[in-house]
Every structure is written in C-alpha cells, then in structure tokens.
C-alpha positions in Angstrom: 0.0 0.0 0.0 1.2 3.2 -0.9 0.5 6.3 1.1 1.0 10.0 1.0 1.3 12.2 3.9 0.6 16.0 3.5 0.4 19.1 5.5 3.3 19.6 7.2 4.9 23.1 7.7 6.3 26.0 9.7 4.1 27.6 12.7 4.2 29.5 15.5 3.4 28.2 18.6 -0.4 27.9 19.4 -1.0 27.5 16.2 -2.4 24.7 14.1 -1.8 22.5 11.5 -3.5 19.5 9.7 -2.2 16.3 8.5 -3.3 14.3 6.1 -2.8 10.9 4.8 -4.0 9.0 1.5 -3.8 5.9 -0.4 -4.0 6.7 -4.3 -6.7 5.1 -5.9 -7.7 2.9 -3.1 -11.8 1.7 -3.1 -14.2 2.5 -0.7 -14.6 -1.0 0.9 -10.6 -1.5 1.4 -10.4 2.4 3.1 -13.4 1.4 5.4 -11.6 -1.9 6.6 -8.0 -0.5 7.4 -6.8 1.8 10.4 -4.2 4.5 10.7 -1.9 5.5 13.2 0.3 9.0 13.6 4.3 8.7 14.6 6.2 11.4 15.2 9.8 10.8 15.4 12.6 14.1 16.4 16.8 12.9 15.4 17.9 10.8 17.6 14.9 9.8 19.0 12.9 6.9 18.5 9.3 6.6 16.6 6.5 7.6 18.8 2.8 7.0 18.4 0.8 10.3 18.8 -2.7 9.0 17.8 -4.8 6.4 15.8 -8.4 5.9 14.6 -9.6 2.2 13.7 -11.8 1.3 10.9 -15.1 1.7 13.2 -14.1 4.8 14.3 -12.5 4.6 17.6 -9.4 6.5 18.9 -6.3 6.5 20.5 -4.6 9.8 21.7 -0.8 9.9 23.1 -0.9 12.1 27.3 1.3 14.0 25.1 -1.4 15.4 22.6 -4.8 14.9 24.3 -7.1 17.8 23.8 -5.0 19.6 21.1 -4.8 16.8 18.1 -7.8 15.5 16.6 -7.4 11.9 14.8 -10.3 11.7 12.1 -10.9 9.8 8.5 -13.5 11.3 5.8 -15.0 8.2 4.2 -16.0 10.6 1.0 -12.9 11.7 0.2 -10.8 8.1 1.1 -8.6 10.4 3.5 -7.1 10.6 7.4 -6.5 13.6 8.9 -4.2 14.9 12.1 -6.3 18.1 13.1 -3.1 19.6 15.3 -4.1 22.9 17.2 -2.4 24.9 20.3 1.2 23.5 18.8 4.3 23.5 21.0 7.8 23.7 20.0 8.0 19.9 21.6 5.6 19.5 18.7 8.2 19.7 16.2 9.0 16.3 14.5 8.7 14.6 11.2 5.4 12.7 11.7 4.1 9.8 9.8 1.0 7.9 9.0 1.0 4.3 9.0 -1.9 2.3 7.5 -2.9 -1.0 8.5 -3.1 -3.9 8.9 -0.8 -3.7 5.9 1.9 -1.8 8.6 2.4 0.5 5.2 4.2 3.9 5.9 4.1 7.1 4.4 7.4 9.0 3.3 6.9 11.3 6.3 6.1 15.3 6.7 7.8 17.8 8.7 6.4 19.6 11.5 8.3 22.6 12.6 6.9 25.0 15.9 8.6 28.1 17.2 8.4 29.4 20.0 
C-alpha cells in the first residue's frame, strides 16, 4: 500500500496544522476496513505514536497530545487527517501515517513550531 502524507509546515506556537494521509486510488470497501496511526519521530529519538483511529471509528490519543490533536478519516474523500491545534515547539517532528493492517508507511512530513 502506498501512502501519502501531507500538511506539514512552519508555525508558531499555538497554532495549528493539519495532517493528512491517503492511499492513491484505493476503493471505498478496502479504506473502510484499514486503520491509521500517527508517529512522530525528532533525530535521535525513537518513533513515537501520537494517535490512531480504527476502521469503526475509535481513537487512540498519546498524554502527550490529548485535547490539542484530533485523529479523524472522511470516508467521501478516502482520507485521514491529524487536526493539530495549540502546537508546542516539543511538537516539532517529522510525523508519519502508518496504515494498517498492511503496517504501510508514508514517506513522512515535517512539523516545525517556534516558540
């Protein structure tokens, strides 16, 4: 499964950001099935999980991020999205989506937050 991750950026801090992640071409019935989980990994450091939805909906939110980052999929547009708001410059990380079962990653996108 190939994915691409989007949204990444520059931002001050408090401010927000969103992720997203898609599968090219994939069909309604396989994006319903699969789940996705967010990693965030800083140099040095290892991979973290931040959040994850499952395929019925239900969600998993790092102490880290709870209250500020929203995990969500829209089944119309085949997409997952990282809704990230009040960002801190601890924030700043390449993060990636991860789709599975397949355990398929996406090439990554850079978060950046100044303080």
């Amino acid at each position: 499964v190939q994915l691409q991750a989007s949204g990444g950026g520059l931002v001050q801090a408090g401010g927000s950001l969103r992720l997203s992640c898609v599968v090219p071409r994939i069909i309604t019935s396989v994006f319903w099935s699969k789940s996705v989980a967010w990693h965030r990994q800083v140099p040095g450091k290892q991979r973290e999980l931040v959040a994850r939805i499952t395929s019925d909906g239900s969600t998993y939110y790092d102490d880290s991020v709870k209250g500020r980052f929203t995990v969500s999929k829209d089944n119309s547009r085949k997409r997952w999205y990282l809704q990230m708001n009040s960002l801190k410059p601890e924030d700043t990380a390449v993060y990636y989506c991860n789709v599975n079962p397949d355990n398929s990653w996406g090439q990554g996108t850079q978060v950046t937050v100044s303080s």
